[in-house]
PyMOL Python script that loads the backbone (N, CA, C, O; Angstrom):
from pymol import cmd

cmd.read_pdbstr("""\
ATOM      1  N   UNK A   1      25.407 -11.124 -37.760  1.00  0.00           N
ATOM      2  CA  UNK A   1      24.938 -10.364 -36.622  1.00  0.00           C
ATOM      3  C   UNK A   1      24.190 -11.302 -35.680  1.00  0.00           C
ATOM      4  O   UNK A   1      23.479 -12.223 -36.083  1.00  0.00           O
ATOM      5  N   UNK A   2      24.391 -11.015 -34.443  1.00  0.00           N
ATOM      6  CA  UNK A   2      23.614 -12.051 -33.209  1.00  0.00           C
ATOM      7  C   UNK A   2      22.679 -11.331 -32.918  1.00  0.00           C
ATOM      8  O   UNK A   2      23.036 -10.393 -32.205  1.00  0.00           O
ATOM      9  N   UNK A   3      21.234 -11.353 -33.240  1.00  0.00           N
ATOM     10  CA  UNK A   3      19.825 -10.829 -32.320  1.00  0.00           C
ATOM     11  C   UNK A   3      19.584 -11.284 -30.783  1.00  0.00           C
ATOM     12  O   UNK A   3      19.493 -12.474 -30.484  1.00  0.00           O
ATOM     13  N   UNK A   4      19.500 -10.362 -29.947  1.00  0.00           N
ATOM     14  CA  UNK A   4      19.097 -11.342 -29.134  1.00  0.00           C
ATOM     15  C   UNK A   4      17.549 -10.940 -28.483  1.00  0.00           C
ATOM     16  O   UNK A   4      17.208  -9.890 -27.938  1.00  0.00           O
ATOM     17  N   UNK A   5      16.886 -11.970 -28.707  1.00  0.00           N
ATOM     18  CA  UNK A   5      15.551 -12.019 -28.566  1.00  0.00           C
ATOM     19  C   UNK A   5      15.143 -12.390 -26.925  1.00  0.00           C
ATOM     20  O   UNK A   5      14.451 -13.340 -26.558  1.00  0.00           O
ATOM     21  N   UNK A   6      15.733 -11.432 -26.138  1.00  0.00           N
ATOM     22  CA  UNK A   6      15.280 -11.687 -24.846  1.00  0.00           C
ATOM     23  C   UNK A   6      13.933 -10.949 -24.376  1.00  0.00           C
ATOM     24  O   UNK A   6      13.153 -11.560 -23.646  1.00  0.00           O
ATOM     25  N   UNK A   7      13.690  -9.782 -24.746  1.00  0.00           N
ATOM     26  CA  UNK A   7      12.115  -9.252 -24.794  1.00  0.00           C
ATOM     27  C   UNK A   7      11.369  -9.954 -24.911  1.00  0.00           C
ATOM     28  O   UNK A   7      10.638 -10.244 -23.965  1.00  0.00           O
ATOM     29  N   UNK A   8      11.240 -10.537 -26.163  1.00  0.00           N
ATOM     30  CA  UNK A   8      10.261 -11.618 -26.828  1.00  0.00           C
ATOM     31  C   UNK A   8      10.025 -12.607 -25.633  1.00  0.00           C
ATOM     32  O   UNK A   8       9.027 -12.534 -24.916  1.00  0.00           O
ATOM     33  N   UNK A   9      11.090 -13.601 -25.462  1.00  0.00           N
ATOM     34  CA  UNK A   9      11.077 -14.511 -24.121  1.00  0.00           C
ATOM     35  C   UNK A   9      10.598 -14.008 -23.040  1.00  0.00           C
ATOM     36  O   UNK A   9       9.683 -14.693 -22.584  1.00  0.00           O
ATOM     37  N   UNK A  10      10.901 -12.887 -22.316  1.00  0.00           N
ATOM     38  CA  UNK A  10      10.197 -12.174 -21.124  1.00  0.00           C
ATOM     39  C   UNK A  10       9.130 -12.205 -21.466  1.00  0.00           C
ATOM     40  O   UNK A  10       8.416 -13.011 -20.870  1.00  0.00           O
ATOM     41  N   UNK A  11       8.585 -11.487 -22.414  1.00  0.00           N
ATOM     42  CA  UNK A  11       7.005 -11.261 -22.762  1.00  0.00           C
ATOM     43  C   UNK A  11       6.229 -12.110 -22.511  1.00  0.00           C
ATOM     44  O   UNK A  11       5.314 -12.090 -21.688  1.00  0.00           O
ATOM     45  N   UNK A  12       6.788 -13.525 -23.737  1.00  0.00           N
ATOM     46  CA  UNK A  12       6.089 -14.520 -23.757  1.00  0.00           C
ATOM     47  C   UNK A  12       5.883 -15.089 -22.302  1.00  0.00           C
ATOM     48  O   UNK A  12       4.764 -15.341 -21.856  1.00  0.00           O
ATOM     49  N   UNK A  13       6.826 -15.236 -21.734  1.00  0.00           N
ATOM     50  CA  UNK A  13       7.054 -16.009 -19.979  1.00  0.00           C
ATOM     51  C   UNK A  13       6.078 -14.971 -19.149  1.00  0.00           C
ATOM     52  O   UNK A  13       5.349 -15.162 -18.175  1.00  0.00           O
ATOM     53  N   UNK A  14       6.257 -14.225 -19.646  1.00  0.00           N
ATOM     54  CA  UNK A  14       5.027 -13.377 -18.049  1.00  0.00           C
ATOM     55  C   UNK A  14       6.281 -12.727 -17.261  1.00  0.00           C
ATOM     56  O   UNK A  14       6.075 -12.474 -16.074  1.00  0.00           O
ATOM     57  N   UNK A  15       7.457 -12.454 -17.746  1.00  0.00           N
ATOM     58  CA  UNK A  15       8.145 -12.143 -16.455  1.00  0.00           C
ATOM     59  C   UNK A  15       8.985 -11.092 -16.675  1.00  0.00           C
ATOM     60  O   UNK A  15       9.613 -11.058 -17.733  1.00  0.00           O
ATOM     61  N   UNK A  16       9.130 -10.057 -15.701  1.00  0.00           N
ATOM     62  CA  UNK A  16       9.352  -8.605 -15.946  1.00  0.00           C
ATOM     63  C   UNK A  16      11.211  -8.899 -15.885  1.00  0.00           C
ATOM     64  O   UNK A  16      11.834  -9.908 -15.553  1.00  0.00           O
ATOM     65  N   UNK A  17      11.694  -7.533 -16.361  1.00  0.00           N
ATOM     66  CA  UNK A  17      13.392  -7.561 -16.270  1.00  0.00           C
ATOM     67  C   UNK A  17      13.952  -7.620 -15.036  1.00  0.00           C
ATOM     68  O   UNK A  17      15.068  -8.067 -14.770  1.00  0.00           O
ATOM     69  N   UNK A  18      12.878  -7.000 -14.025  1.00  0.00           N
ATOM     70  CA  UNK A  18      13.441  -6.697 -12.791  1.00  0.00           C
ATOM     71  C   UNK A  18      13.537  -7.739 -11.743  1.00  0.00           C
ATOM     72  O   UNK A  18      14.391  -7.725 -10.857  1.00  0.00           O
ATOM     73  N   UNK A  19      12.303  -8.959 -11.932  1.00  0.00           N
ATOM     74  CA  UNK A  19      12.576 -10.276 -11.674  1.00  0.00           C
ATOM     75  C   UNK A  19      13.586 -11.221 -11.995  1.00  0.00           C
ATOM     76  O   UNK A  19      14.229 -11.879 -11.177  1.00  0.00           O
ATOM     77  N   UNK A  20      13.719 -11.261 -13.609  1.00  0.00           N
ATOM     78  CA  UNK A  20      15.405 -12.056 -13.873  1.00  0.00           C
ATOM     79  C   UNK A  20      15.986 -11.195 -13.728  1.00  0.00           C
ATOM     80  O   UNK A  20      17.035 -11.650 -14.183  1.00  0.00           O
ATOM     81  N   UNK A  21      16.370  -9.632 -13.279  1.00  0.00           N
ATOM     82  CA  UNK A  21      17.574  -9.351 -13.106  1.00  0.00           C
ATOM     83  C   UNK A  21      18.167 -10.501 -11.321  1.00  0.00           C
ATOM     84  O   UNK A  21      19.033 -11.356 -11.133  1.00  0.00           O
ATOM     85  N   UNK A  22      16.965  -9.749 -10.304  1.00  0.00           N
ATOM     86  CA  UNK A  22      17.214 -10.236  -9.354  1.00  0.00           C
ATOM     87  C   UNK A  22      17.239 -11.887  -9.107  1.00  0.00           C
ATOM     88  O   UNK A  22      17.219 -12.265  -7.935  1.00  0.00           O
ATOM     89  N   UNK A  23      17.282 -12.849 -10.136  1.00  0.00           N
ATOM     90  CA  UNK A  23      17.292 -14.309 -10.155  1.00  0.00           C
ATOM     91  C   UNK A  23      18.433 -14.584 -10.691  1.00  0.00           C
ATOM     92  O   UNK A  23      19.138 -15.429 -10.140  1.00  0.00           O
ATOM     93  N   UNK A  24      18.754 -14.117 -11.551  1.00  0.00           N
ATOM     94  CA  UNK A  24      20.449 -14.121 -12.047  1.00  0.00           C
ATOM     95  C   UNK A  24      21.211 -13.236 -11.277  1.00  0.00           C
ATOM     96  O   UNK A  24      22.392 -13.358 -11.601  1.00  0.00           O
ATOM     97  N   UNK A  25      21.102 -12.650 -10.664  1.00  0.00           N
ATOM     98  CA  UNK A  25      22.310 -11.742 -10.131  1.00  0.00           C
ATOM     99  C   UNK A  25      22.900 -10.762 -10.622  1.00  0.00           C
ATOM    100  O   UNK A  25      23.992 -10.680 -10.060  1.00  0.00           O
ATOM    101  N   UNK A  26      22.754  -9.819 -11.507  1.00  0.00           N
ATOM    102  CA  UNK A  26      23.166  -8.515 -12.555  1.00  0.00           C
ATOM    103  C   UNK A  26      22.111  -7.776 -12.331  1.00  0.00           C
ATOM    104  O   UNK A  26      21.005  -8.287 -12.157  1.00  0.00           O
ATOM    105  N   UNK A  27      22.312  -6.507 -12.309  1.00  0.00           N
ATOM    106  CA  UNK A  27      21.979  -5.713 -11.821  1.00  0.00           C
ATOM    107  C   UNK A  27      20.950  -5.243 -13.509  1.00  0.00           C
ATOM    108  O   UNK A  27      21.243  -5.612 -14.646  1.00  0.00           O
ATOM    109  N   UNK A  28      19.874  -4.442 -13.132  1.00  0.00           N
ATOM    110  CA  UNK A  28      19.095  -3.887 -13.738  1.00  0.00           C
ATOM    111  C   UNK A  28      19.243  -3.341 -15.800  1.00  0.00           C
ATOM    112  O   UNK A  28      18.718  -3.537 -16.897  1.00  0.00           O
ATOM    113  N   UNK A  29      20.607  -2.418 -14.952  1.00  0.00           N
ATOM    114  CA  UNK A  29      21.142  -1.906 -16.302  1.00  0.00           C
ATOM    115  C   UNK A  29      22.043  -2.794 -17.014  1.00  0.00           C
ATOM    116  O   UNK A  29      22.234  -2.605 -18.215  1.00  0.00           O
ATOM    117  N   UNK A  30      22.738  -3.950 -16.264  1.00  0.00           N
ATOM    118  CA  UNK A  30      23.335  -4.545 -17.232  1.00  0.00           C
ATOM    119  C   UNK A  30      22.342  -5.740 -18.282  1.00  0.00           C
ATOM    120  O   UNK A  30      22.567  -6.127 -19.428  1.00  0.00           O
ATOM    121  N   UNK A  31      21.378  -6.032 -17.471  1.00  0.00           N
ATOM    122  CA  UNK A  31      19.946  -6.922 -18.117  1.00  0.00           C
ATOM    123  C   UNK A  31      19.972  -5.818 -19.636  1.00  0.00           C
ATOM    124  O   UNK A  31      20.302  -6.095 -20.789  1.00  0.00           O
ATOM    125  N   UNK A  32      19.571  -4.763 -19.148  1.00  0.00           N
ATOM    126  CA  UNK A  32      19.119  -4.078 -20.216  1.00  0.00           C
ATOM    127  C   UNK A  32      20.107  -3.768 -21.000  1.00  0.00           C
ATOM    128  O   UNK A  32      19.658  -3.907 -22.137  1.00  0.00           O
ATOM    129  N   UNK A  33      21.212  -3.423 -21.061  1.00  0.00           N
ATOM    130  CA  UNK A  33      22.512  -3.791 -22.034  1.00  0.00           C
ATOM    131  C   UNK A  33      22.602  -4.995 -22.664  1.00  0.00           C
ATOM    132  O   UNK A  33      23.366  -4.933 -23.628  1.00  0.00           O
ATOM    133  N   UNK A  34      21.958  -6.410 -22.433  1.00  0.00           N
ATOM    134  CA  UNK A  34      21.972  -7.245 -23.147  1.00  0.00           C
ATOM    135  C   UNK A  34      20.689  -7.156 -23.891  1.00  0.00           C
ATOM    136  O   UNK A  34      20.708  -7.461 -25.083  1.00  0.00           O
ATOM    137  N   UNK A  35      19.612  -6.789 -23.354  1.00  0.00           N
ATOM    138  CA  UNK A  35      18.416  -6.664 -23.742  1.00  0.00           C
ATOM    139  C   UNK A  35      18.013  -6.261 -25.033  1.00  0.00           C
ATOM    140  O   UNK A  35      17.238  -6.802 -25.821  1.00  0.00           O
ATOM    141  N   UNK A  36      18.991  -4.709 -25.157  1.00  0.00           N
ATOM    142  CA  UNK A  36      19.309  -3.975 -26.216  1.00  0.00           C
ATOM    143  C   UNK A  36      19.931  -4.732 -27.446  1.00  0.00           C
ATOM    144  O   UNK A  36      19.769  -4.680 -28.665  1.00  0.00           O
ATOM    145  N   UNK A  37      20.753  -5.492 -26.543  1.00  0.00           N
ATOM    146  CA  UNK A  37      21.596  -5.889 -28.174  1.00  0.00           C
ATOM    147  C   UNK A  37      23.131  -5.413 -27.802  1.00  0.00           C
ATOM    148  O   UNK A  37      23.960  -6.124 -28.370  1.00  0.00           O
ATOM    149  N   UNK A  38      23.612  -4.540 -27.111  1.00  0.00           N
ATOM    150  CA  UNK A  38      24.384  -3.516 -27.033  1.00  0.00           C
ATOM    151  C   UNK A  38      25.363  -4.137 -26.387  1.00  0.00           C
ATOM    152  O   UNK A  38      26.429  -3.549 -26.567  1.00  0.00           O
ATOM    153  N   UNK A  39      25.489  -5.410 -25.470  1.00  0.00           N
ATOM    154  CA  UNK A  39      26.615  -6.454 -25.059  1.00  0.00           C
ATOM    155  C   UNK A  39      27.511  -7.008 -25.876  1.00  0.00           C
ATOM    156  O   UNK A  39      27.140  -7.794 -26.748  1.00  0.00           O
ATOM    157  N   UNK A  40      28.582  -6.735 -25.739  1.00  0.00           N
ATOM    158  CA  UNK A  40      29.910  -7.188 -27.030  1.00  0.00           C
ATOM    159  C   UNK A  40      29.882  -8.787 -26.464  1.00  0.00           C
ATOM    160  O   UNK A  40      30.656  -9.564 -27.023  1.00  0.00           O
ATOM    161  N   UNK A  41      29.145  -9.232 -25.533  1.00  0.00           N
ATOM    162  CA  UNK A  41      29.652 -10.389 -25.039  1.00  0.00           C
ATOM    163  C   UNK A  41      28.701 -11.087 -23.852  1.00  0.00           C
ATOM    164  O   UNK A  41      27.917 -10.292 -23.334  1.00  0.00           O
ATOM    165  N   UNK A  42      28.657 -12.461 -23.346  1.00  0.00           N
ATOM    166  CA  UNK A  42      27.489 -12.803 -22.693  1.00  0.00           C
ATOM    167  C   UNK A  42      28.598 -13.975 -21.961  1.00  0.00           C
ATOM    168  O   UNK A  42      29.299 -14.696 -22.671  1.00  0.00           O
ATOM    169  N   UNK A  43      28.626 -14.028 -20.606  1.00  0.00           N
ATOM    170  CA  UNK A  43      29.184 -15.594 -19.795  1.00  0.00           C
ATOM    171  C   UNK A  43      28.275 -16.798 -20.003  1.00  0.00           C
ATOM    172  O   UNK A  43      27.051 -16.715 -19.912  1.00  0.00           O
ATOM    173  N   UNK A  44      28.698 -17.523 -20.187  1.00  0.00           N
ATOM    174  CA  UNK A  44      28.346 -18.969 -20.310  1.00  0.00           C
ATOM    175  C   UNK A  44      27.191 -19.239 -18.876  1.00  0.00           C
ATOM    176  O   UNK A  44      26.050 -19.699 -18.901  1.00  0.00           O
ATOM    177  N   UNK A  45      27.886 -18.829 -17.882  1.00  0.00           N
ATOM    178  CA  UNK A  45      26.938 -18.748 -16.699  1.00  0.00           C
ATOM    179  C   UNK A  45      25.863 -17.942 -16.396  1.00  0.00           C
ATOM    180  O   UNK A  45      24.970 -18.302 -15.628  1.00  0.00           O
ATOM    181  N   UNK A  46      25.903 -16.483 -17.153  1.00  0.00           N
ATOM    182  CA  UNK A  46      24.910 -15.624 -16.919  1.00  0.00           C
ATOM    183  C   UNK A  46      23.653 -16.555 -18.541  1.00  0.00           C
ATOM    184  O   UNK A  46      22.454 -16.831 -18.511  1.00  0.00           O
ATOM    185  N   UNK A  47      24.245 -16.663 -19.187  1.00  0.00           N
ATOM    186  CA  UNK A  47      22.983 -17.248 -19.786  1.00  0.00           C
ATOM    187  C   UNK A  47      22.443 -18.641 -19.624  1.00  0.00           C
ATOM    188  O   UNK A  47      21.300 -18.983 -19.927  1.00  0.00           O
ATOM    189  N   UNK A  48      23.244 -19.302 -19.189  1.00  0.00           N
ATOM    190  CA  UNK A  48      22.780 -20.861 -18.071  1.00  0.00           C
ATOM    191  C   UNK A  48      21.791 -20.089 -17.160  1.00  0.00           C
ATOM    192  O   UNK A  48      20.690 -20.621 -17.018  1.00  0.00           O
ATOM    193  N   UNK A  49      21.989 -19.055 -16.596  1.00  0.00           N
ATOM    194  CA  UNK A  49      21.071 -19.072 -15.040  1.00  0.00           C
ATOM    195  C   UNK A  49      19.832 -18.411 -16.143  1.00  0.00           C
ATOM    196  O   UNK A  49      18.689 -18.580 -15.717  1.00  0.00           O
ATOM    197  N   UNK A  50      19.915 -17.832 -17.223  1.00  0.00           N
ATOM    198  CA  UNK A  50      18.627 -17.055 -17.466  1.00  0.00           C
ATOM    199  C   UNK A  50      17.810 -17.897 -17.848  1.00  0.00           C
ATOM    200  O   UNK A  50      16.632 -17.821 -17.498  1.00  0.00           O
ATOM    201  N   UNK A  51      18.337 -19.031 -18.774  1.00  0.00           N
ATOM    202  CA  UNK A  51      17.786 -20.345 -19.708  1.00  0.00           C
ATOM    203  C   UNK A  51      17.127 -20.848 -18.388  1.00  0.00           C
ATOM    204  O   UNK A  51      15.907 -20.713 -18.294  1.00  0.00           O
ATOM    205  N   UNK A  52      17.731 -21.343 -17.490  1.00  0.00           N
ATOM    206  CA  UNK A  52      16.907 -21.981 -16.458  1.00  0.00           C
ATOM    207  C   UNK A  52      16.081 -21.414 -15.342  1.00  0.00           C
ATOM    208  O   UNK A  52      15.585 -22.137 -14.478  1.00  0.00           O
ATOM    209  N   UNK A  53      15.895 -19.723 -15.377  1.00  0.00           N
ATOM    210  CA  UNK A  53      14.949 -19.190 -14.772  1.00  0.00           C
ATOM    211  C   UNK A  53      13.756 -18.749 -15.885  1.00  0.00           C
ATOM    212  O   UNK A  53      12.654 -18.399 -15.463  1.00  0.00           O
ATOM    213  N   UNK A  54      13.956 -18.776 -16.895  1.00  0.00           N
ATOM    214  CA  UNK A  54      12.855 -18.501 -18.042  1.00  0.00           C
ATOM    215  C   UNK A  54      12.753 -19.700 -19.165  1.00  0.00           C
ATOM    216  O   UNK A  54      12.553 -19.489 -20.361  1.00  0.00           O
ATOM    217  N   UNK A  55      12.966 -21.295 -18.428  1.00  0.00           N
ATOM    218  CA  UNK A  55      12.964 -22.182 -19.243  1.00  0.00           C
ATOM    219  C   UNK A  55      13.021 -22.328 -20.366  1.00  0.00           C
ATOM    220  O   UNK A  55      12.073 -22.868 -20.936  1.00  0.00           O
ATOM    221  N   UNK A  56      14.195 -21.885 -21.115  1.00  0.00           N
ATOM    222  CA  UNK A  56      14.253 -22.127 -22.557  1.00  0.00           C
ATOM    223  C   UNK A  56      15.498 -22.837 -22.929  1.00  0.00           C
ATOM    224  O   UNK A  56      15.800 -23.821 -22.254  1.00  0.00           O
ATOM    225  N   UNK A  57      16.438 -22.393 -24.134  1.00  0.00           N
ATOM    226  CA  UNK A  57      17.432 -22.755 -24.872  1.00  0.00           C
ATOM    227  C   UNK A  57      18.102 -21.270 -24.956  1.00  0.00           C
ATOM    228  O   UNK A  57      17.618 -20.159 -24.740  1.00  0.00           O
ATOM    229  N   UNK A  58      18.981 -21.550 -25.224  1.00  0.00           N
ATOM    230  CA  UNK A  58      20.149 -20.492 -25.374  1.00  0.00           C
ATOM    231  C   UNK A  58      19.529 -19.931 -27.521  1.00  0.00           C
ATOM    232  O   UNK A  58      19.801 -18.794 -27.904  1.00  0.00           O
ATOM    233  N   UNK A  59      19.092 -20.517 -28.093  1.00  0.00           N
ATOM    234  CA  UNK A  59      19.220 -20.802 -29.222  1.00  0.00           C
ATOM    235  C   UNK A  59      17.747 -19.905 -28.856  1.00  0.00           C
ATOM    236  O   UNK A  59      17.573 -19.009 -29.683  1.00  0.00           O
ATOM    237  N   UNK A  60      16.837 -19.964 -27.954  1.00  0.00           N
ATOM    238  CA  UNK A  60      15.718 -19.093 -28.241  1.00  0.00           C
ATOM    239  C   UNK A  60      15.094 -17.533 -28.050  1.00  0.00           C
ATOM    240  O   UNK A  60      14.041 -16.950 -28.310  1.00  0.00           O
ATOM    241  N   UNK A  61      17.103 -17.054 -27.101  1.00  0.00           N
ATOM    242  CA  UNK A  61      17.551 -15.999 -26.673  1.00  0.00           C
ATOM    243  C   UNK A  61      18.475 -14.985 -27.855  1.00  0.00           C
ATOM    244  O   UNK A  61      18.589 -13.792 -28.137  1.00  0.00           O
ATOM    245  N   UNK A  62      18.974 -16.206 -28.266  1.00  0.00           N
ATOM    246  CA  UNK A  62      20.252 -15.546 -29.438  1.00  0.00           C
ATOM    247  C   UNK A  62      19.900 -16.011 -30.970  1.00  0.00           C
ATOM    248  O   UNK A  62      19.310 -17.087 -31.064  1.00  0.00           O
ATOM    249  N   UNK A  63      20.064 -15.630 -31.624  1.00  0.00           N
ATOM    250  CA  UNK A  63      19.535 -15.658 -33.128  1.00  0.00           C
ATOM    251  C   UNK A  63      21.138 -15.105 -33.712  1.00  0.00           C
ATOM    252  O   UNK A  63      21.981 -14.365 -33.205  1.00  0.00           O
ATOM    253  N   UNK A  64      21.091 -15.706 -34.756  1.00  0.00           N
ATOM    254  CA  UNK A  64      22.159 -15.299 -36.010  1.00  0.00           C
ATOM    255  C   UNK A  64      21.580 -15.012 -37.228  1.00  0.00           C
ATOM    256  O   UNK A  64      20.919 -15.768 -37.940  1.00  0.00           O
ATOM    257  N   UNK A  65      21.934 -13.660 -37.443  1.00  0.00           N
ATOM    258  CA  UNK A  65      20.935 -12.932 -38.786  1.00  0.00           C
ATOM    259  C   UNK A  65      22.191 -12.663 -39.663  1.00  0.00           C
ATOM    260  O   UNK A  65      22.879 -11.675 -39.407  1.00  0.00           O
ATOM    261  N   UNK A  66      22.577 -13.633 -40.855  1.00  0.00           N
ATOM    262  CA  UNK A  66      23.731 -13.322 -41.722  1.00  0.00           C
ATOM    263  C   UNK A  66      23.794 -11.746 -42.282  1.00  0.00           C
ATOM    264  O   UNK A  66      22.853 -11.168 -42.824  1.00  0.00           O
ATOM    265  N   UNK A  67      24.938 -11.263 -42.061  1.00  0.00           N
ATOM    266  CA  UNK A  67      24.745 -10.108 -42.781  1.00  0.00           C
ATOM    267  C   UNK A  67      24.392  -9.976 -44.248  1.00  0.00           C
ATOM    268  O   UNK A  67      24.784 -10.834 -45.040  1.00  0.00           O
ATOM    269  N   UNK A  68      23.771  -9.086 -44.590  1.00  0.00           N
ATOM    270  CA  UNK A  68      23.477  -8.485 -46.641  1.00  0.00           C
ATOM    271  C   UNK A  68      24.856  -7.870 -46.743  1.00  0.00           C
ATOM    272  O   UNK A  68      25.476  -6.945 -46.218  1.00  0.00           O
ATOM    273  N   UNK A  69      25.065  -8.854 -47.708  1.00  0.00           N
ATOM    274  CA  UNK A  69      26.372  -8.270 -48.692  1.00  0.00           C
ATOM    275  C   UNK A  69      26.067  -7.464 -49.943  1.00  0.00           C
ATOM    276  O   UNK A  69      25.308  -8.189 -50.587  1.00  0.00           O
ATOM    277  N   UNK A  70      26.221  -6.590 -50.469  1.00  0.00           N
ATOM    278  CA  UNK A  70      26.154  -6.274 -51.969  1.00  0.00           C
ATOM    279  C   UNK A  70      25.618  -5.180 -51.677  1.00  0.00           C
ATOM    280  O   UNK A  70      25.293  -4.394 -52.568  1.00  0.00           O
TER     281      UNK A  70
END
""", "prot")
cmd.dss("prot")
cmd.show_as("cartoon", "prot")
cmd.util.cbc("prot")
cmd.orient("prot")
């Protein structure tokens, strides 16, 4: 399973959804469709522009949580 820990990053950064929505270019509700978790999928470019408006790594947005088997 992929977490994606973009709350956390906003939080930590000081910076609301409605600011990186309007710095990346996607509109409100689709921020929050990734936000959720609820995105089957992410562009290479929409998470380049977020990494470099909330200075991080791609790796500090997305997490891999192995699934429990058994």
């Amino acid at each position: 399973m992929i977490k994606v820990n973009l709350d956390k990053i906003l939080l930590d950064k000081k910076v609301s959804s409605k600011y990186l929505a309007q710095q990346i270019g996607i509109t409100p509700a689709n921020l929050s469709i990734l936000k959720t978790g609820k995105a089957h999928g992410i562009r290479f470019n929409t998470l380049e522009k977020i990494c470099s408006v909330l200075e991080c790594q791609p790796g500090d947005i997305l997490e891999y949580i192995p699934n429990k088997s058994g």
